[in-house]
N, C-alpha and C positions, 0 to 999 in steps of 0.2 A: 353519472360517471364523471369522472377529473377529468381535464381538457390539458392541464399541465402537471405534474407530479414536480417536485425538488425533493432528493437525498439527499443527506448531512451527513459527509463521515472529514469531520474533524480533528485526524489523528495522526498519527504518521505513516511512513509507507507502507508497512505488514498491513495495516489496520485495513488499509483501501483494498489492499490484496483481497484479506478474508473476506471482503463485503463485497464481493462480486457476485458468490451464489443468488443473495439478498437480492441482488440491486438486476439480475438476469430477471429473476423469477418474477420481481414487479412489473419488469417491462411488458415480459409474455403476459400477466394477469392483469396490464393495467386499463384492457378494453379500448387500444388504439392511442393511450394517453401518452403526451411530449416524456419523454423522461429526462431532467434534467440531475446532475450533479456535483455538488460540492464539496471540496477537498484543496488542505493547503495547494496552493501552488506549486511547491518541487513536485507535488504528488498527483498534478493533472496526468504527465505523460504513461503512468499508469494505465488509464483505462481511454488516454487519444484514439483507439483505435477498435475499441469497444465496439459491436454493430448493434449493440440494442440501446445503448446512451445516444441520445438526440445531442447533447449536449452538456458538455463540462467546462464546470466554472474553474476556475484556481485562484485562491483566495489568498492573499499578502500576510504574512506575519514572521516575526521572530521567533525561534525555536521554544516552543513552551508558552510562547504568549501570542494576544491578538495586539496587531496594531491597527486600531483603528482610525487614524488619522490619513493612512495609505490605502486601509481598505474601503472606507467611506464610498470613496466612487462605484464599487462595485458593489454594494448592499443596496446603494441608488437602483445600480443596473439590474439586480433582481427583484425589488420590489416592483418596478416597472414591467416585471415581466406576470405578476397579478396569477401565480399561484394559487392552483384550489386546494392542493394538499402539500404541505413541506411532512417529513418524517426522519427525523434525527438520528442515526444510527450509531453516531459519536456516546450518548449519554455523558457526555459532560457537562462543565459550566457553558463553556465557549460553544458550544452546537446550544445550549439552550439560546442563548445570547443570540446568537444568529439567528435562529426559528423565531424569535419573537421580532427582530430588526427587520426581517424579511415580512414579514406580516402574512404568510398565504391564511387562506380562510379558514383550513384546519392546521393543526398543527399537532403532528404525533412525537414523543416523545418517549424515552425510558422512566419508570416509574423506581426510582434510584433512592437509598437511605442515605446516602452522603451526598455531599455539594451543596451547592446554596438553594437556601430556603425561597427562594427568587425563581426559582428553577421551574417549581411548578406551575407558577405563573405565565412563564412563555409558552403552554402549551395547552392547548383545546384539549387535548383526550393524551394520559398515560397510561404505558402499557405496561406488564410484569414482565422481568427479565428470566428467563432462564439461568439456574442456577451457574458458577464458574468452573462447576466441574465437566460440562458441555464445549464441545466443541465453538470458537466464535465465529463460523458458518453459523453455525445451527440460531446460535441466540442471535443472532441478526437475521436471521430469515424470524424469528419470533416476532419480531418488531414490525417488521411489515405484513406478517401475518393478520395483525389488525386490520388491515386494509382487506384480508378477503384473499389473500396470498396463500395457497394450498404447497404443502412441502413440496419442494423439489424433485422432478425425477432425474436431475443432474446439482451434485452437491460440489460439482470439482471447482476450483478457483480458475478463474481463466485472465489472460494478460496476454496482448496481442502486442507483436514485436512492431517496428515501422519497415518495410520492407525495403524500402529507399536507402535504411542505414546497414544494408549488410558492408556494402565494401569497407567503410569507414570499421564497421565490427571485427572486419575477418582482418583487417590493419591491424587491429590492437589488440589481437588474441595472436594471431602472427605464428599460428600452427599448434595453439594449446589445444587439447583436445576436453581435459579434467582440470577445472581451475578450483582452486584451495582458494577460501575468501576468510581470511583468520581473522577480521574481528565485528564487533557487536558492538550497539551504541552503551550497552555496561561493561563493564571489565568483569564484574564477575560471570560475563556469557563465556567468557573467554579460554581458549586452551591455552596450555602455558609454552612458550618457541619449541621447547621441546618437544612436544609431541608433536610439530608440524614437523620437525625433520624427521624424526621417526618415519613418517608419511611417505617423507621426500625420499626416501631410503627405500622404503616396502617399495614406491610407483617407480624408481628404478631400475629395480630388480625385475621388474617385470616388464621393463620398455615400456611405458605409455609417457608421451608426452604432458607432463601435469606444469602448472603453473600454479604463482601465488599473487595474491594483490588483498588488497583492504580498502579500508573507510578512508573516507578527504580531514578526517579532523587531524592537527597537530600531533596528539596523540598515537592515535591509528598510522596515519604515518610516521613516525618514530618507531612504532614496531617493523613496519614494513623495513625500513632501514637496518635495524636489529637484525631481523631474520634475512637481510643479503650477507651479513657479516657473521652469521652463524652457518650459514648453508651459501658459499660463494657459486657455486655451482648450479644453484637452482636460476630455474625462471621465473622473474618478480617484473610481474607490470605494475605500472603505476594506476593509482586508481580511476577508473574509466569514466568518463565527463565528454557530454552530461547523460542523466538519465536514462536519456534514450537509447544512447550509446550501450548502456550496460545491458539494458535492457534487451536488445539487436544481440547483443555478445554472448549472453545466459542462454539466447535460442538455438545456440551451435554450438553449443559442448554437448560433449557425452557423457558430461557428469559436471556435479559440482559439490564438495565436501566443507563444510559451510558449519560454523555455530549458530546459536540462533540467532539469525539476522532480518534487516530486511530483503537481500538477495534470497534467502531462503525461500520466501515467501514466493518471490517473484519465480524462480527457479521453478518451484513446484510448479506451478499454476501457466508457468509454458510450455508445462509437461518434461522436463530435465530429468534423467535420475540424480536424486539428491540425497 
């Protein structure tokens, strides 16, 4: 049996979401083994408070890319840590890349027709993916299924708030009960201002305290601006920083109405109606 396990979900923050089922059911099956995991760095405070992670890595990069010159130190610091199983749940370039940097003794991977041809080489043993008309619970519990991983008899995503940060939460929501999070790292996720006033209109009618806020990029906020000057009346927080914060925030609402984002994800998975 493994003495240490390392998971690889090098993705963004839905992605770390979904890979919770995954990464629960290893712990429970993994016969008393360390669980460690990796995930960009905004995307540690995700799963900080995890009880069945021994431990989480948060790896250094640029949106889209690895920077390896900042992350050097820490591929150090997992190698060092002499891994008997790493398991990839990323299937990209960049989780291959790291599975083979990392060197643990096996090395599981997705068995993927696109990416580099390089790919297959960083890994000891690859696995068939599940088709993408599956849920990505499901095909990431497939991956670790190699290891001996029996389905799940809990499939929900789970993401645990920090409990320290309510007041700082219950600050920045400041009596929202339903917050509106209008937008998506694409624009085509996106509703067009109109139909969030529509919104803001129906949640009045009916007295419930609703709010609105968005993404930290330029953009994102640009609409946020937009939608105070279309609906002067509503309540528009600014978007909530950091992570954690948001995260503390999404666990005391009584809803949240959301495109596909990565709040979405997280919402779900602290149990929110969304």
């Amino acid at each position: 049996m493994p003495r240490k396990i390392l998971a690889i979900q090098f993705k963004y923050l839905g992605d770390v979401v979904v890979a919770t089922p995954a990464l629960r059911a290893l712990k429970e099956h993994s016969g008393g083994a360390e669980l460690h995991v990796l995930v960009p760095e905004e995307a540690a405070p995700l799963l900080a408070h995890a009880p069945w992670i021994d431990r989480v890595w948060g790896f250094p990069r640029r949106r889209g890319r690895m920077n390896l010159r900042a992350a050097w130190p820490v591929v150090k610091e997992l190698r060092a840590q002499r891994f008997d199983v790493s398991v990839d749940l990323a299937g990209n370039d960049r989780g291959a890349l790291l599975s083979a940097l990392i060197g643990a003794r096996a090395r599981i991977g997705m068995r993927a027709p696109n990416g580099s041809l390089l790919r297959r080489a960083c890994y000891t043993r690859t696995v068939e993916t599940l088709d993408a008309t599956r849920h990505e619970s499901l095909r990431l519990w497939a991956v670790v299924a190699a290891m001996g991983v029996p389905y799940p008899d809990d499939m929900r995503m789970h993401v645990t708030a920090d409990p320290a940060l309510l007041p700082a939460a219950k600050a920045y929501l400041a009596g929202v009960e339903v917050l509106c999070f209008i937008n998506a790292s694409q624009p085509k996720r996106e509703w067009p201002l109109s139909h969030w006033a529509e919104v803001h209109a129906m949640a009045s009618a009916h007295g419930g305290t609703i709010g609105f806020t968005g993404g930290h990029s330029a953009r994102e906020k640009a609409l946020l601006r937009e939608l105070r000057q279309r609906i002067p009346q509503a309540i528009v927080l600014e978007p909530a920083e950091p992570l954690q914060v948001l995260i503390a925030s999404l666990a005391q609402l009584k809803g949240l109405i959301t495109t596909d984002s990565s709040p979405m994800h997280i919402a779900a998975a602290l149990g929110v109606p969304t």
